[in-house]
PyMOL CGO cylinders between C-alpha atoms (Angstrom):
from pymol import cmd
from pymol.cgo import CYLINDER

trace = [
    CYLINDER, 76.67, 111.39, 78.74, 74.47, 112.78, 81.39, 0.3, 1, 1, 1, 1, 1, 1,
    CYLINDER, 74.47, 112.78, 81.39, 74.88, 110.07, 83.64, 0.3, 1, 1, 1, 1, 1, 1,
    CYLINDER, 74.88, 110.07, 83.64, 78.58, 110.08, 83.49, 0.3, 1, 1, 1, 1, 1, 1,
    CYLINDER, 78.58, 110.08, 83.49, 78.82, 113.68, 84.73, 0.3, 1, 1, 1, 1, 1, 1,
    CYLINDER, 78.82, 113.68, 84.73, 77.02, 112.53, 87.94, 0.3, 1, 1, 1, 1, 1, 1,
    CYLINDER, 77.02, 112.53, 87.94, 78.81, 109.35, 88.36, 0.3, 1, 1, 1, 1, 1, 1,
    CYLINDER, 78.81, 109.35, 88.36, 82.61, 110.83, 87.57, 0.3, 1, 1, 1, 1, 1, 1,
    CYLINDER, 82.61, 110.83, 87.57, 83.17, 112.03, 90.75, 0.3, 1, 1, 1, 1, 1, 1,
    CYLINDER, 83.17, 112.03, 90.75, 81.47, 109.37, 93.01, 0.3, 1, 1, 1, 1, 1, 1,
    CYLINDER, 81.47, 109.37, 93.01, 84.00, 107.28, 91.49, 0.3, 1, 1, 1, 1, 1, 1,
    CYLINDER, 84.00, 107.28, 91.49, 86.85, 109.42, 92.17, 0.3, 1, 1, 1, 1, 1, 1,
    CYLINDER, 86.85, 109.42, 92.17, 86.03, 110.66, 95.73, 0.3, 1, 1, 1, 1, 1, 1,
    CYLINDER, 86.03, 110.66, 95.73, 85.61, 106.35, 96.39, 0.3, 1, 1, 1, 1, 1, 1,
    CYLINDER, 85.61, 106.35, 96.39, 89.19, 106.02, 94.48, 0.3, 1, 1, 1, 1, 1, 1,
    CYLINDER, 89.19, 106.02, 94.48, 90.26, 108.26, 96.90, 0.3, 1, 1, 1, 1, 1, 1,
    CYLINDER, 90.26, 108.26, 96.90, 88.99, 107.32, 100.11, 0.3, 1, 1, 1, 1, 1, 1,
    CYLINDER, 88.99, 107.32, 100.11, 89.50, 103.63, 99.15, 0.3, 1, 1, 1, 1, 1, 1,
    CYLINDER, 89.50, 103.63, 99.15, 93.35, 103.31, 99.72, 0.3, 1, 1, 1, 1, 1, 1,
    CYLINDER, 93.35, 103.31, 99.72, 94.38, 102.08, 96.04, 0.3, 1, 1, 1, 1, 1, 1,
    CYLINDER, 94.38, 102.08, 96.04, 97.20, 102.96, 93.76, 0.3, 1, 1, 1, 1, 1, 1,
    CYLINDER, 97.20, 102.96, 93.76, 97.58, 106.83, 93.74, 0.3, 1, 1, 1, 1, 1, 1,
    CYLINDER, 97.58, 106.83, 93.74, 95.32, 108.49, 91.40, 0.3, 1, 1, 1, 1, 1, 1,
    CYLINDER, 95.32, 108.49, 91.40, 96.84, 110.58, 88.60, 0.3, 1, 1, 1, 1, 1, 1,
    CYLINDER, 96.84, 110.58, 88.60, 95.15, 114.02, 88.32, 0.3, 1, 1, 1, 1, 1, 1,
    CYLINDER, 95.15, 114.02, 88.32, 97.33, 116.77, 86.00, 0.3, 1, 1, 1, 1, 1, 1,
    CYLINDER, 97.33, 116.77, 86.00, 100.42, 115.08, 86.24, 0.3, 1, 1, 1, 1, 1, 1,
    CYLINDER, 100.42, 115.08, 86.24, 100.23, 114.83, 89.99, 0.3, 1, 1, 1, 1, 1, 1,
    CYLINDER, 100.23, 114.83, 89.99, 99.34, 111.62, 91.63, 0.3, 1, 1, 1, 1, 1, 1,
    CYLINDER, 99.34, 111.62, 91.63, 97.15, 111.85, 94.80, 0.3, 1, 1, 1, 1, 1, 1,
    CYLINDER, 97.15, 111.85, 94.80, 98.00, 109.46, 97.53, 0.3, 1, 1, 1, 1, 1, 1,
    CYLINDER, 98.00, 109.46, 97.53, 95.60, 108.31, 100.53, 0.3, 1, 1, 1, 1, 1, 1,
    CYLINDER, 95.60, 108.31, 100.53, 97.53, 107.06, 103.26, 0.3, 1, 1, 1, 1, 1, 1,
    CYLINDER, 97.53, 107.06, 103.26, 101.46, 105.90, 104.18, 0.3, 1, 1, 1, 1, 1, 1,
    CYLINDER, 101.46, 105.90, 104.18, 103.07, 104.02, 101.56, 0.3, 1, 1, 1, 1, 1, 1,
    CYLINDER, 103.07, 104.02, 101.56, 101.84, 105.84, 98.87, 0.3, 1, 1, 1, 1, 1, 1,
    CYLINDER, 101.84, 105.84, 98.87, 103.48, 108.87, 96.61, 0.3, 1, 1, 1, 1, 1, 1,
    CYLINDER, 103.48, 108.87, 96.61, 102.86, 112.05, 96.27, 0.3, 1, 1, 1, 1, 1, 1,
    CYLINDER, 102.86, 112.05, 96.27, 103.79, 113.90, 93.46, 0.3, 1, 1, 1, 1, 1, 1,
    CYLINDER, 103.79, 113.90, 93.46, 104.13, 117.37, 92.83, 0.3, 1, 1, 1, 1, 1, 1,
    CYLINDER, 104.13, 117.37, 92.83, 105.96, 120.37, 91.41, 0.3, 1, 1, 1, 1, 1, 1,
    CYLINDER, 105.96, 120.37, 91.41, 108.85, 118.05, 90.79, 0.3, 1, 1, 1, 1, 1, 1,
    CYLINDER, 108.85, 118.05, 90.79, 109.38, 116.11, 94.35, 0.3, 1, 1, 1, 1, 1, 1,
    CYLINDER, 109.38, 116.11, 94.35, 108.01, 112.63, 95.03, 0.3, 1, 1, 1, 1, 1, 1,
    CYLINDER, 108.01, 112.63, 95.03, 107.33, 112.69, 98.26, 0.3, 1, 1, 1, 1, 1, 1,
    CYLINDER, 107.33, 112.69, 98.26, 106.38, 110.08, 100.67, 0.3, 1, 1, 1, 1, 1, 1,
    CYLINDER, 106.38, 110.08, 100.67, 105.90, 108.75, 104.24, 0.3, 1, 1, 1, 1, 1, 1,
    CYLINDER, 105.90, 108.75, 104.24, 107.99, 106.33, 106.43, 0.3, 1, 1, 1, 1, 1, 1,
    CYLINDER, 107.99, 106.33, 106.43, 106.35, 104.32, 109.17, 0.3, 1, 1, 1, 1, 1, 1,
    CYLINDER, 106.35, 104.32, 109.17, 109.86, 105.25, 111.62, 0.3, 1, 1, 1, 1, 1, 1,
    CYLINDER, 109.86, 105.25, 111.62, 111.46, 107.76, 113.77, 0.3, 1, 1, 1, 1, 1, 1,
    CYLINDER, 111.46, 107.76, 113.77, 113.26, 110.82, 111.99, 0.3, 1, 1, 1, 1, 1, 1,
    CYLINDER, 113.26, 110.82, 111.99, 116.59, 109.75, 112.74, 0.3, 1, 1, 1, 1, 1, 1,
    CYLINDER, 116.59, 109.75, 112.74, 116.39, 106.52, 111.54, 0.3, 1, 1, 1, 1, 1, 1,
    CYLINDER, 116.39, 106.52, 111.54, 114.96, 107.39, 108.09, 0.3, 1, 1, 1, 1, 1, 1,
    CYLINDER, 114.96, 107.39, 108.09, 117.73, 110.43, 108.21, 0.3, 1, 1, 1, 1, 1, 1,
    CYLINDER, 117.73, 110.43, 108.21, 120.80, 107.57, 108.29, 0.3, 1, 1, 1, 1, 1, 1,
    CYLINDER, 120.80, 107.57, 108.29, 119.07, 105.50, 105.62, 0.3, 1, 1, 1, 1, 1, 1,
    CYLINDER, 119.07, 105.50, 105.62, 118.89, 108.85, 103.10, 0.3, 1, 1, 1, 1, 1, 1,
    CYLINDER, 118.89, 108.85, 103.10, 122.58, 109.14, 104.12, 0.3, 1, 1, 1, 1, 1, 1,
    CYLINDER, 122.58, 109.14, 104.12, 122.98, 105.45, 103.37, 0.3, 1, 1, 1, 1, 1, 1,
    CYLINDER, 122.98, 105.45, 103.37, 121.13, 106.20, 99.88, 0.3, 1, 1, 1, 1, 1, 1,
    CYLINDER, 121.13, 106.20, 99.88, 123.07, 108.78, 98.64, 0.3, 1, 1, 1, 1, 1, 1,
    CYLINDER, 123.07, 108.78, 98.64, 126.54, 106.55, 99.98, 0.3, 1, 1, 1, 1, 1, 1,
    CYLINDER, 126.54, 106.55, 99.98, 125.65, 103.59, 98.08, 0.3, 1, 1, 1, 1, 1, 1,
    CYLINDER, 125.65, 103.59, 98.08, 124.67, 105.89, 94.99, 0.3, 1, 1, 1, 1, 1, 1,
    CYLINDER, 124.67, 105.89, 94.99, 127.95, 107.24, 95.43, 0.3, 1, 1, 1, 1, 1, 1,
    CYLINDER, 127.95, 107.24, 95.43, 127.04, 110.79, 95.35, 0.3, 1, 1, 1, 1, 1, 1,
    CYLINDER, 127.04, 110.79, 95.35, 129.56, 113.33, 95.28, 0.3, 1, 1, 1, 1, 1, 1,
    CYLINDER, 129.56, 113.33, 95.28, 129.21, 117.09, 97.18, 0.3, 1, 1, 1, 1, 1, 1,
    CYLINDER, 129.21, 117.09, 97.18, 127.23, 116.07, 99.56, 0.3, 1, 1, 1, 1, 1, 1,
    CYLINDER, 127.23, 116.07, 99.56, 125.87, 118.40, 101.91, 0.3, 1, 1, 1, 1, 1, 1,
    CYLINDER, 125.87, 118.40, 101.91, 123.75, 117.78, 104.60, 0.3, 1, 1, 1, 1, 1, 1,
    CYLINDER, 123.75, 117.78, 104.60, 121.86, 120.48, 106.74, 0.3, 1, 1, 1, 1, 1, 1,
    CYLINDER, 121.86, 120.48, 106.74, 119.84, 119.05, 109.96, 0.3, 1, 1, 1, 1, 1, 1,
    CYLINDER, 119.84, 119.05, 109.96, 117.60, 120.75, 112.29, 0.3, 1, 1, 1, 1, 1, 1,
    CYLINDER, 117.60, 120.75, 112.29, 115.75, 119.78, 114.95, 0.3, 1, 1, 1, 1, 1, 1,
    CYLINDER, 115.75, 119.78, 114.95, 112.75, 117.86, 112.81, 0.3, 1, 1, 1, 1, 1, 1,
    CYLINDER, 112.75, 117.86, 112.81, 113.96, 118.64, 109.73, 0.3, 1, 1, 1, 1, 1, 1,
    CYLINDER, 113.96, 118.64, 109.73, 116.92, 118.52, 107.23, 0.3, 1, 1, 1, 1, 1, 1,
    CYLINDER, 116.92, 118.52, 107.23, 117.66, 118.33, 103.56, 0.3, 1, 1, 1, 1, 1, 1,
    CYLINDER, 117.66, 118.33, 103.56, 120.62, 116.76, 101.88, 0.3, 1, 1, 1, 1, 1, 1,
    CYLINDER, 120.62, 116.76, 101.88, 121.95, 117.63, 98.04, 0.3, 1, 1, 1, 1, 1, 1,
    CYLINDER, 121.95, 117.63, 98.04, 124.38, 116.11, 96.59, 0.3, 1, 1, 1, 1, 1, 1,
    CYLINDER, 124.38, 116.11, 96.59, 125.37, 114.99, 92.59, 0.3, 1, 1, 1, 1, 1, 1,
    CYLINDER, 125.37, 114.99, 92.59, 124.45, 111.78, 91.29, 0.3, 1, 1, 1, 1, 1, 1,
    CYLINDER, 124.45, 111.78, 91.29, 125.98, 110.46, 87.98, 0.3, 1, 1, 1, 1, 1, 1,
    CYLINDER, 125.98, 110.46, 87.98, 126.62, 114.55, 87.18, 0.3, 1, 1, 1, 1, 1, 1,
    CYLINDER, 126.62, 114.55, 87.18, 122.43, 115.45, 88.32, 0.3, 1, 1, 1, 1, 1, 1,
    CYLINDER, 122.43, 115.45, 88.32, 121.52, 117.52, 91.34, 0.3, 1, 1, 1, 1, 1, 1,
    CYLINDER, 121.52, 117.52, 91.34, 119.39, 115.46, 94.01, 0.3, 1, 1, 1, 1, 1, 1,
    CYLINDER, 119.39, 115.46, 94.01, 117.97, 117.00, 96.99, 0.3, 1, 1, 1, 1, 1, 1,
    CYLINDER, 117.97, 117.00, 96.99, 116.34, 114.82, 99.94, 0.3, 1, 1, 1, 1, 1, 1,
    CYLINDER, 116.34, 114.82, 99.94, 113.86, 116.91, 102.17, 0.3, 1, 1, 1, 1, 1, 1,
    CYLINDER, 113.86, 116.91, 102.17, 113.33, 115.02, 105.08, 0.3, 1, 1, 1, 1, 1, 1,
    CYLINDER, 113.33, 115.02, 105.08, 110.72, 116.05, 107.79, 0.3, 1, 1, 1, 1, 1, 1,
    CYLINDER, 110.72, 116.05, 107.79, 109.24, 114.85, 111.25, 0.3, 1, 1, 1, 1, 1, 1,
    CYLINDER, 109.24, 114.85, 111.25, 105.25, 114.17, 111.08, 0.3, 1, 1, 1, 1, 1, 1,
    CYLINDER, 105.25, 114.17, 111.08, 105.03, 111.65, 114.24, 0.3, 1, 1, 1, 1, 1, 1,
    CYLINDER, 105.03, 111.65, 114.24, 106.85, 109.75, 116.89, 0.3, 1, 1, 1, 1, 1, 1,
    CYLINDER, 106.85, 109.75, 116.89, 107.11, 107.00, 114.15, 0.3, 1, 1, 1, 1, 1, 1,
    CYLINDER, 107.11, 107.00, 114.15, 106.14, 109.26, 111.22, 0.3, 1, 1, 1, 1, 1, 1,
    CYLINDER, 106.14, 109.26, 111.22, 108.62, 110.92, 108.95, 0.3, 1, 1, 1, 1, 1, 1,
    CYLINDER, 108.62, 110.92, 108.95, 108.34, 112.06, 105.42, 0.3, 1, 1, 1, 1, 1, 1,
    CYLINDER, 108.34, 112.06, 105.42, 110.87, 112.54, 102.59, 0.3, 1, 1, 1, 1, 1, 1,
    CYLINDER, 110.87, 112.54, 102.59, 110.47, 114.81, 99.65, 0.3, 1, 1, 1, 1, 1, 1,
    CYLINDER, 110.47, 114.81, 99.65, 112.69, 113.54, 96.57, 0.3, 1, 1, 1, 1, 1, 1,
    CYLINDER, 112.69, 113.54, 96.57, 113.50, 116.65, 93.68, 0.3, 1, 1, 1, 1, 1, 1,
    CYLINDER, 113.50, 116.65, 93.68, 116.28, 114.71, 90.96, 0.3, 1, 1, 1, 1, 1, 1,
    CYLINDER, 116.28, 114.71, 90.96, 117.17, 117.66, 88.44, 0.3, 1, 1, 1, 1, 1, 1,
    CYLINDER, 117.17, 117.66, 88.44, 115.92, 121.27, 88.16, 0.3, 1, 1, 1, 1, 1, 1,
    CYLINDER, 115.92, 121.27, 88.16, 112.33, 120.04, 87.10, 0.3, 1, 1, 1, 1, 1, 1,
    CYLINDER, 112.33, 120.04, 87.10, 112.39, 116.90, 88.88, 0.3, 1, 1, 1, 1, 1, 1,
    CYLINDER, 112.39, 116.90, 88.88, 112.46, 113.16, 87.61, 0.3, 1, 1, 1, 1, 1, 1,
    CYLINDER, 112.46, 113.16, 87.61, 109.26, 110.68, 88.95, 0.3, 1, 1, 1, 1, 1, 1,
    CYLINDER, 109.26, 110.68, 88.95, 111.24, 108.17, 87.53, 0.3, 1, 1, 1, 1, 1, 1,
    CYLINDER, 111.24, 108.17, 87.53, 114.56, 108.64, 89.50, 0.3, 1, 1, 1, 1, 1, 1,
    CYLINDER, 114.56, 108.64, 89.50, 113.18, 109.85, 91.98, 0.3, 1, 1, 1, 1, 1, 1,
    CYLINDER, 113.18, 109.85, 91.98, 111.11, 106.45, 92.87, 0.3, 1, 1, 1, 1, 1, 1,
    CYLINDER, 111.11, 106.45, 92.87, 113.96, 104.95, 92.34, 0.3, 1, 1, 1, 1, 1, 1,
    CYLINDER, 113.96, 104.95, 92.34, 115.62, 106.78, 95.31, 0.3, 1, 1, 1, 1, 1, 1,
    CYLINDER, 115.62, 106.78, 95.31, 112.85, 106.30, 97.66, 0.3, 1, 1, 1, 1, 1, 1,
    CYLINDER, 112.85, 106.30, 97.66, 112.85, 102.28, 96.66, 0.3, 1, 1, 1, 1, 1, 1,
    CYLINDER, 112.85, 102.28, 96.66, 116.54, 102.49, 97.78, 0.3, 1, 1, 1, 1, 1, 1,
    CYLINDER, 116.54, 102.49, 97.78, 115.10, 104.33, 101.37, 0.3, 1, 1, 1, 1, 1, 1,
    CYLINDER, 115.10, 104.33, 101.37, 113.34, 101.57, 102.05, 0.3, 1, 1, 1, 1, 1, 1,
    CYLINDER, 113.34, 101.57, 102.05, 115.39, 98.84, 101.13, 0.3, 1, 1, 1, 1, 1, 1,
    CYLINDER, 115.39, 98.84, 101.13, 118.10, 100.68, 103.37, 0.3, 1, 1, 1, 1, 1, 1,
    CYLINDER, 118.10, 100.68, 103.37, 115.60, 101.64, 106.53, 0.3, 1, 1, 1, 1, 1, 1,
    CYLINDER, 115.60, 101.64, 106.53, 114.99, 97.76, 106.36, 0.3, 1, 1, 1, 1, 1, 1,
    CYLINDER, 114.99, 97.76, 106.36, 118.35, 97.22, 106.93, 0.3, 1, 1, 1, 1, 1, 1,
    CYLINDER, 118.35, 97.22, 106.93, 118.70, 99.40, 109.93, 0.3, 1, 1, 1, 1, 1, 1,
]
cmd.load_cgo(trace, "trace")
């Protein structure tokens, strides 16, 4: 038992570091690099390898071919979120600038958030930023 206590967190720090599947700690997962999730309090969150606007148009695409319904999009310089009702449940997209080519989007699907729908969604970002 001894030897596990010193061991445990070798092996997580090298889970970490090593760029696998996100690690699950508390009901968050812990991501190391781009293409991985991230989540917590509710929002899956995770970044895209291209410029702001182009991720923007392919949430606006998303929520489109979801046909969402009250859409409303607010857009800043960098930043914007979009909310809108999907099959009758509140979605919010948080969408922010990290890099020239580095953007991030923050997914909350329903007052506690859904990990579930929510990867969902961001599958559906992709698939659309491909198509752009």
């Amino acid at each position: 038992m001894e030897k596990m206590k010193i061991y445990l967190p070798f092996f997580l720090i090298s889970l970490l570091l090593s760029g696998c599947a996100p690690l699950v700690i508390g009901g968050a997962a812990i991501g190391t690099g781009t293409g991985t999730y991230l989540y917590v309090n509710g929002e899956l969150q995770m970044d895209y390898r291209a410029p702001f606007d182009k991720v923007w148009e392919a949430c606006e695409k998303t929520f489109a071919d979801m046909r969402a319904v009250e859409v409303q999009p607010y857009r800043e310089i960098g930043s914007g979120t979009i909310t809108a009702l999907i099959r009758g449940e509140r979605v919010k997209f948080t969408v922010k600038y990290r890099a020239k080519n580095l953007t991030t989007v923050y997914i909350r699907v329903g007052v506690f958030g859904d990990k579930t729908a929510s990867q969902l969604l961001h599958d559906k970002i992709g698939d659309n930023l491909g198509r752009l």
